[in-house]
C-alpha positions in Angstrom: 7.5 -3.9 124.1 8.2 -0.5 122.9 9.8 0.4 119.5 12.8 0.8 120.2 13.3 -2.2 122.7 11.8 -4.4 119.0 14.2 -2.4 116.5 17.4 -3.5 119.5 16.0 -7.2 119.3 15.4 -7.7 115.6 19.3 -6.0 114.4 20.4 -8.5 117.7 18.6 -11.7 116.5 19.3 -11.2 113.1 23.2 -10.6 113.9 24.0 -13.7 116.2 22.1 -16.0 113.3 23.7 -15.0 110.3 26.9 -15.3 112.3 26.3 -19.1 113.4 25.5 -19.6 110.0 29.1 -18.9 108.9 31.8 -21.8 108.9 35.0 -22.1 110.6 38.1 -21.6 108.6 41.3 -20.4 109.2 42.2 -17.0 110.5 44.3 -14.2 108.9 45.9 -12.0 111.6 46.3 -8.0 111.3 47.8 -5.6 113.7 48.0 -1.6 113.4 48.4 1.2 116.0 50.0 4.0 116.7 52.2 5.8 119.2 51.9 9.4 120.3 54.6 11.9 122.8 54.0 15.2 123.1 55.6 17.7 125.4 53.8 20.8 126.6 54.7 24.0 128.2 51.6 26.0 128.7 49.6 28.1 130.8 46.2 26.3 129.5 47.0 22.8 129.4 47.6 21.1 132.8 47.3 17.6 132.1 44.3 17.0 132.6 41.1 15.6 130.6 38.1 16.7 129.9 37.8 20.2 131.2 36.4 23.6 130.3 38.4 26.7 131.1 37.1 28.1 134.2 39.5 30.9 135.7 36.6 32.7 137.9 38.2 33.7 141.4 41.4 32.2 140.3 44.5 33.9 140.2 44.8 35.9 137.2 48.5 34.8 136.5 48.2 31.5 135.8 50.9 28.7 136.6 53.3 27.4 133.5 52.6 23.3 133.3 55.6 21.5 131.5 54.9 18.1 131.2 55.2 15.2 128.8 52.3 12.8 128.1 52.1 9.8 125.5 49.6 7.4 124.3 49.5 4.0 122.2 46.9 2.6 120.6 46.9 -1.1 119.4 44.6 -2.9 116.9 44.3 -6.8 116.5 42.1 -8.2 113.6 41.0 -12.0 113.6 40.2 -11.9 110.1 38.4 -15.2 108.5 38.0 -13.9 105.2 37.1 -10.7 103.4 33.5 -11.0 104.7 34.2 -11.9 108.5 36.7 -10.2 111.1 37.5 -9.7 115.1 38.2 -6.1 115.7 39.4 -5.6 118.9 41.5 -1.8 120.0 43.1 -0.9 122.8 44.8 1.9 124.6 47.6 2.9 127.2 47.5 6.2 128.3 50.2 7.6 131.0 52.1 11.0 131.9 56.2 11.1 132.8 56.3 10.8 136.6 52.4 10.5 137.1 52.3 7.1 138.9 53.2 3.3 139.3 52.3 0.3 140.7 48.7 1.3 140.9 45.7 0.2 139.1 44.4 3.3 137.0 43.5 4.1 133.3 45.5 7.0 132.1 48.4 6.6 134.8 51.9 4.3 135.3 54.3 6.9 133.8 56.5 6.6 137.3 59.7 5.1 138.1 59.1 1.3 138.1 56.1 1.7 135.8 53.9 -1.8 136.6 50.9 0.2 136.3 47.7 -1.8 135.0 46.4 0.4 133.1 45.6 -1.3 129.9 42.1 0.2 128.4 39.7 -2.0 125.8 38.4 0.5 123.1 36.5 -1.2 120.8 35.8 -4.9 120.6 32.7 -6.0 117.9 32.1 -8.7 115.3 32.8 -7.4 111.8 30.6 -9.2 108.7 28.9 -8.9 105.6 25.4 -10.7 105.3 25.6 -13.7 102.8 23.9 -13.1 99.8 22.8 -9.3 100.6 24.5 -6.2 100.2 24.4 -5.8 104.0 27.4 -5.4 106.8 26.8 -6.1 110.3 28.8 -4.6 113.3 27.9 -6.2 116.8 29.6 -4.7 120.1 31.7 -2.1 121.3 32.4 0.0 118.5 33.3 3.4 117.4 30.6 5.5 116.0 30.6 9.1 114.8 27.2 11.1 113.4 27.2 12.6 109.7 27.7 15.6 111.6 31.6 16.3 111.8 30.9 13.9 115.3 29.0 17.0 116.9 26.5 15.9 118.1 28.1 12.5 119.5 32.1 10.9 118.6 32.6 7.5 120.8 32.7 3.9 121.5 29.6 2.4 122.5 28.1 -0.7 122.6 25.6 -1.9 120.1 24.5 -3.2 116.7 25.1 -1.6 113.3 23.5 -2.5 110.1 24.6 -0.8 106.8 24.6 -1.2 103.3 24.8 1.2 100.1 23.0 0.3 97.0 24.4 1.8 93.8 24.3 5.8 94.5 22.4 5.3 97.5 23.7 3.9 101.3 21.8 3.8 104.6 22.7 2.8 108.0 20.7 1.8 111.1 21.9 1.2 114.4 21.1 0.9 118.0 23.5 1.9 121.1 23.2 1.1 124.7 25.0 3.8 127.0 24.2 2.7 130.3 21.9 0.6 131.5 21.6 0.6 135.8 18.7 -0.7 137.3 18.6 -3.7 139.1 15.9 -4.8 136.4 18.0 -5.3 133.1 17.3 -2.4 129.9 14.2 -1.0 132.6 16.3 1.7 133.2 19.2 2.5 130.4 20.1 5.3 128.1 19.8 4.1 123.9 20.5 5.7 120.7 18.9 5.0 118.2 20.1 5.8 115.0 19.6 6.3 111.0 21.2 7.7 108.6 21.2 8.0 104.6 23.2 9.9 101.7 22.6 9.7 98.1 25.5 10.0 95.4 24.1 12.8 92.8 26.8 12.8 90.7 30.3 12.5 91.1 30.2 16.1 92.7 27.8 16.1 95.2 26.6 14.0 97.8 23.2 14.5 100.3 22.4 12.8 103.3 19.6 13.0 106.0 19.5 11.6 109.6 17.5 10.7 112.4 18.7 10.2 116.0 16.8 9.5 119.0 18.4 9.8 122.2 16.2 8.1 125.3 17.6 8.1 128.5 15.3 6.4 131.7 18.4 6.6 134.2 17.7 8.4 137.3 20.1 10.5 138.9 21.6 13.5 137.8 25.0 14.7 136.0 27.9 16.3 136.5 27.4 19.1 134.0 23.5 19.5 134.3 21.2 17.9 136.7 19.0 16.0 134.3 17.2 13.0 135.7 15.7 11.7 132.8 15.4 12.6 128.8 14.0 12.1 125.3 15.9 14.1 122.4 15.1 13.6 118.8 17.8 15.1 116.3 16.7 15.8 112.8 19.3 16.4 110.2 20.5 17.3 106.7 23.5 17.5 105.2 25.3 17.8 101.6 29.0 18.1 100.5 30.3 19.4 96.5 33.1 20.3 94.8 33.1 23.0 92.5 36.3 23.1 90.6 39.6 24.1 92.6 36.9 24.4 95.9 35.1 22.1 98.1 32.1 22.8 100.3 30.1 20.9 103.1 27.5 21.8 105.7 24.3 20.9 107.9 21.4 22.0 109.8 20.6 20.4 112.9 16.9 20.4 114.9 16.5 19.0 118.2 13.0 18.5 120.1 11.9 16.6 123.1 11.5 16.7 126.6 14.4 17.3 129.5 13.0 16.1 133.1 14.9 17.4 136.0 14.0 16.8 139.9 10.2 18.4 139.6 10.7 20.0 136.9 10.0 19.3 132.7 10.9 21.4 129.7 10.8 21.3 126.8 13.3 21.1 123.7 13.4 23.0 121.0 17.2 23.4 119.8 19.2 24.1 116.3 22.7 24.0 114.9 23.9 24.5 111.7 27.7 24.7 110.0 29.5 25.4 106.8 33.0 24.6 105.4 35.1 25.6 103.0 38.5 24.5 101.3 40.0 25.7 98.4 43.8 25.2 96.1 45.1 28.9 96.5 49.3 28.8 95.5 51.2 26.0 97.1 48.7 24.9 99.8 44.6 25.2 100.3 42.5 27.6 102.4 40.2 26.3 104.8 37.3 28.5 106.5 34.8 26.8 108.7 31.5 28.4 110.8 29.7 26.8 113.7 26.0 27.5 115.3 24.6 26.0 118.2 21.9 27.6 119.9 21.8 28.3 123.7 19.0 29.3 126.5 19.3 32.1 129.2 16.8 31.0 131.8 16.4 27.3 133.5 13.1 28.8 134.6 11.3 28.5 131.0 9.2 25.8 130.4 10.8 24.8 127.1 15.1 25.6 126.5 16.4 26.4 123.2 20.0 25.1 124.3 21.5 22.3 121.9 22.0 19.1 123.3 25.4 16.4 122.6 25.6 13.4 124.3 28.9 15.2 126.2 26.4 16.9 128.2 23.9 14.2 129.1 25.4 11.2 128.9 29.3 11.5 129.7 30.2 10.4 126.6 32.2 12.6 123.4 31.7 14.8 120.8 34.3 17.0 118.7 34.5 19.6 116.2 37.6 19.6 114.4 36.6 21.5 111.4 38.0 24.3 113.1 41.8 23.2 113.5 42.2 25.0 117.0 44.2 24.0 119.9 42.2 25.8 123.1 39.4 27.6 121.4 37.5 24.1 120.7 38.9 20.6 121.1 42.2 20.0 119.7 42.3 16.8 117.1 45.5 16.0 118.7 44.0 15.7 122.2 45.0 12.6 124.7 44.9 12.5 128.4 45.1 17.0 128.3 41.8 17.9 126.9 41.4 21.2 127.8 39.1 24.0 125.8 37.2 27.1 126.4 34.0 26.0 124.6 34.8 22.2 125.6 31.4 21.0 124.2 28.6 22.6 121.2 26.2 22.9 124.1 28.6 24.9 126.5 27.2 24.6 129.4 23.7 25.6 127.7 24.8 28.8 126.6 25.3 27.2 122.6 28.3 28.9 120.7 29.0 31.0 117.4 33.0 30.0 116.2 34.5 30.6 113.0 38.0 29.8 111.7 40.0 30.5 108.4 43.4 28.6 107.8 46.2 27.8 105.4 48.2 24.4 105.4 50.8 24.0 102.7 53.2 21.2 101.8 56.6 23.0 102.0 58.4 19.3 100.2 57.2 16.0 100.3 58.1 15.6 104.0 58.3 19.4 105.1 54.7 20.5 105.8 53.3 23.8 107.8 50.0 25.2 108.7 48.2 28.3 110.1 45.1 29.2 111.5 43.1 31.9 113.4 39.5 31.5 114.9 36.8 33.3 117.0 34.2 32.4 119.4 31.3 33.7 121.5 28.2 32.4 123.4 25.2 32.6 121.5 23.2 33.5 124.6 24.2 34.1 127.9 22.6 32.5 130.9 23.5 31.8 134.6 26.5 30.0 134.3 28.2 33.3 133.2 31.2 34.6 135.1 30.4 37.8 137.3 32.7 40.6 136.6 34.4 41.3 140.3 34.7 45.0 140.0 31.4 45.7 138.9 29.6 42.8 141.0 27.4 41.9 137.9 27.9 39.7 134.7 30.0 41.7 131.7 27.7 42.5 128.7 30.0 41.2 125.8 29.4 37.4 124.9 33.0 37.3 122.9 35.0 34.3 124.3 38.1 35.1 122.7 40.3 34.8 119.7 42.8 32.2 118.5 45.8 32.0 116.7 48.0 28.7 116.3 50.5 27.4 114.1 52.3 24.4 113.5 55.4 23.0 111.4 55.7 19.2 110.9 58.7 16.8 109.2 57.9 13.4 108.5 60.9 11.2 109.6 60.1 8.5 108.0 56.9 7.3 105.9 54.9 6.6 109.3 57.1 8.6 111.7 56.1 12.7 112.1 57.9 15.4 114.0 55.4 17.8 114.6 55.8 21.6 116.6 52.9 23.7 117.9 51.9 26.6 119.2 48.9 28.6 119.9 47.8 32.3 121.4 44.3 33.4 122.8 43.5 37.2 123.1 40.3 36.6 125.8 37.3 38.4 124.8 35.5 41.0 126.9 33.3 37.9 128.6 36.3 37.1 131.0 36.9 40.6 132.3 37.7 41.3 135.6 36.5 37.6 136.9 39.8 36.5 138.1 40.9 37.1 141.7 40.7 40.6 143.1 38.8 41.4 140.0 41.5 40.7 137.2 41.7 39.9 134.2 43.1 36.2 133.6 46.2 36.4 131.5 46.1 35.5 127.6 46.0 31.4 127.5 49.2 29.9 125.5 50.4 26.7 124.1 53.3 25.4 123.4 53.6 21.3 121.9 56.6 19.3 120.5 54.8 16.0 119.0 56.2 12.7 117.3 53.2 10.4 115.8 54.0 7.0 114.7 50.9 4.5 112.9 51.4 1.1 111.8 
């Protein structure tokens, strides 16, 4: 049995007995959620999810979407006692006027509604070890790295064990993606995780991870054909507050091997970010910078592009450091989940973005916020657009720039009125690849938002 396959069988065994071990009692029962409608009217946005922005050979003018979309999510916690709980999460996702009477996740906005579209999040046994400073979570749950959820941001399936030990906690976990052979974990996609920080003082805190990413599923993927794959991701990271300022960053290494049809390369990847916030007047400035290193050629034998589990393994990972609402993914994001550089590997040509903002609370309910940020490739590659006047790729690797702003009132405690709106001038990388050799007109957004949590 290899190591992995004994690390996913000892945190399994040792899960399932220290929960039998645990007596029936009566159950406490705990509900939270929240409700989300936004409106659009954009030339970006289109209602759709998970997309990069591709306006090659399109018309240059693009078409004005004005749409509404909402989305609940409801928790339910069976909770025994302060050392055993159910979670279970669920969401409903639809658009005004998309459909009804079907059976689809993310649809039955329609007249008549009746859509069964009711989608299971996260469902895992929560529990503290008796007698050790250990908790336990066991099944589909939501995970994030130490990362700012980089390199990986979902639900998955699996087992967690953590624990923190006067200044210093740890974590270790495994994570099944997918498993799809007709012989059961013989051929399946795992993370394996572990992570660590230690409290130095009361001012700064380190950490250090280790993630390895196997994947023995044939086939190929949407984004990149990759048949099969072994990635292991070292990283550090650290986080201090210096007076009126806060700081936080990483560095990221990848290495490994990516197996296409006849064909293996090597890895040998990096990313690295910093952050900033600091009390300036009435509100706080916020600056952020982002690194993820890209390849040019599929021909080499090894590829320097960084690797998130978007790419491989149709699963999520976000960035929202950065506060944009095209640029990179917006926080805000539901069903429409639209963004130039849609994921830190983009689409192996990596990414250089930076942002600076200012959020200020205007009252106690009246807040507003500002912020403008830049991107570009960090190394061209094949999956460039070809300039249509010219017949050959343009030289500049600038994406574009971002500005956005938004103004929010809060209602009511848990009730938020927010507006948004956000401009991209398109860099030089984008010229002349629209229809007839255009240039694609400046990407906009416009968003009206009320957000309510329970």
């Amino acid at each position: 049995m290899c190591f992995k396959h004994k690390v996913a069988a000892v945190l399994a065994a040792g899960a399932i007995t220290a929960t039998m071990a645990l007596p029936a009692m009566a159950l406490e029962n705990e509900f939270h959620g929240m409700y989300r409608v936004k409106g659009f009217i954009s030339n970006f946005n289109n209602g759709s999810p998970g997309e990069f922005y591709e306006p090659a050979g399109k018309d240059s003018k693009a078409p004005t979407n004005s749409y509404v979309e909402q989305r609940a999510r409801l928790k339910y916690m069976a909770k025994a006692n302060d050392d055993l709980k159910l979670v279970t999460h669920f969401e409903i996702d639809s658009r005004f006027g998309d459909a009804s009477y079907g059976v689809a996740r993310n649809k039955g906005g329609a007249l008549g509604a009746d859509e069964v579209n009711l989608e299971t999040k996260s469902i895992y046994l929560d529990f503290n070890i008796p007698a050790t400073p250990v908790n336990m979570k066991v099944g589909m749950q939501p995970w994030e790295d130490a990362y700012n959820g980089i390199f990986v941001d979902a639900d998955m399936a699996g087992v967690l064990a953590s624990s923190r030990m006067n200044n210093t906690s740890l974590a270790l976990g495994w994570f099944r993606f997918d498993d799809k052979g007709s012989i059961a974990g013989k051929e399946a996609r795992d993370l394996l995780i572990l992570d660590g920080k230690y409290q130095v003082n009361k001012d700064m805190v380190l950490g250090g991870s280790y993630y390895l990413l196997n994947d023995d599923v044939g086939g190929t993927n949407a984004i990149r054909a990759i048949t099969k794959e072994i990635a292991h991701t070292l990283g550090v990271n650290a986080a201090a507050t210096m007076g009126i300022a806060s700081v936080e960053g990483f560095l990221l290494y990848q290495f490994g091997n990516l197996e296409g049809p006849g064909t293996q390369r090597h890895l040998n990847a990096f990313a690295g970010s910093v952050a900033a916030r600091a009390k300036v007047g009435p509100g706080s400035i916020k600056t952020s910078f982002l690194y993820a290193s890209g390849e040019k050629s599929t021909s080499r034998s090894t590829s320097n592009a960084f690797q998130a589990v978007e790419d491989i393994d149709s699963g999520a990972e976000h960035d929202y450091e950065s506060e944009m609402r095209m640029l990179r993914k917006d926080k805000f994001a539901g069903t429409t989940d639209n963004a130039i550089v849609y994921t830190i590997n983009n689409k192996d040509q990596g990414v250089i973005f930076g942002s600076i903002g200012y959020d200020v609370a205007i009252t106690d309910k009246l807040f507003a916020d500002a912020y403008a940020g830049f991107a570009a490739v960090a190394k061209e590659n094949a999956n460039k657009p070809t300039n249509l006047n010219t017949g050959v790729k343009n030289s500049s690797n600038y994406l574009g720039t971002e500005i956005n702003a938004e103004i929010g009132y809060k209602l009511f405690d848990n009730l938020t009125a927010r507006l948004q709106g956000g401009y991209i001038f398109l860099g030089d990388y984008f010229k002349g690849v629209a229809k007839n050799g255009a240039d694609p007109d400046n990407p906009y957004t416009t968003r009206i938002m009320m957000v309510y949590a329970f």
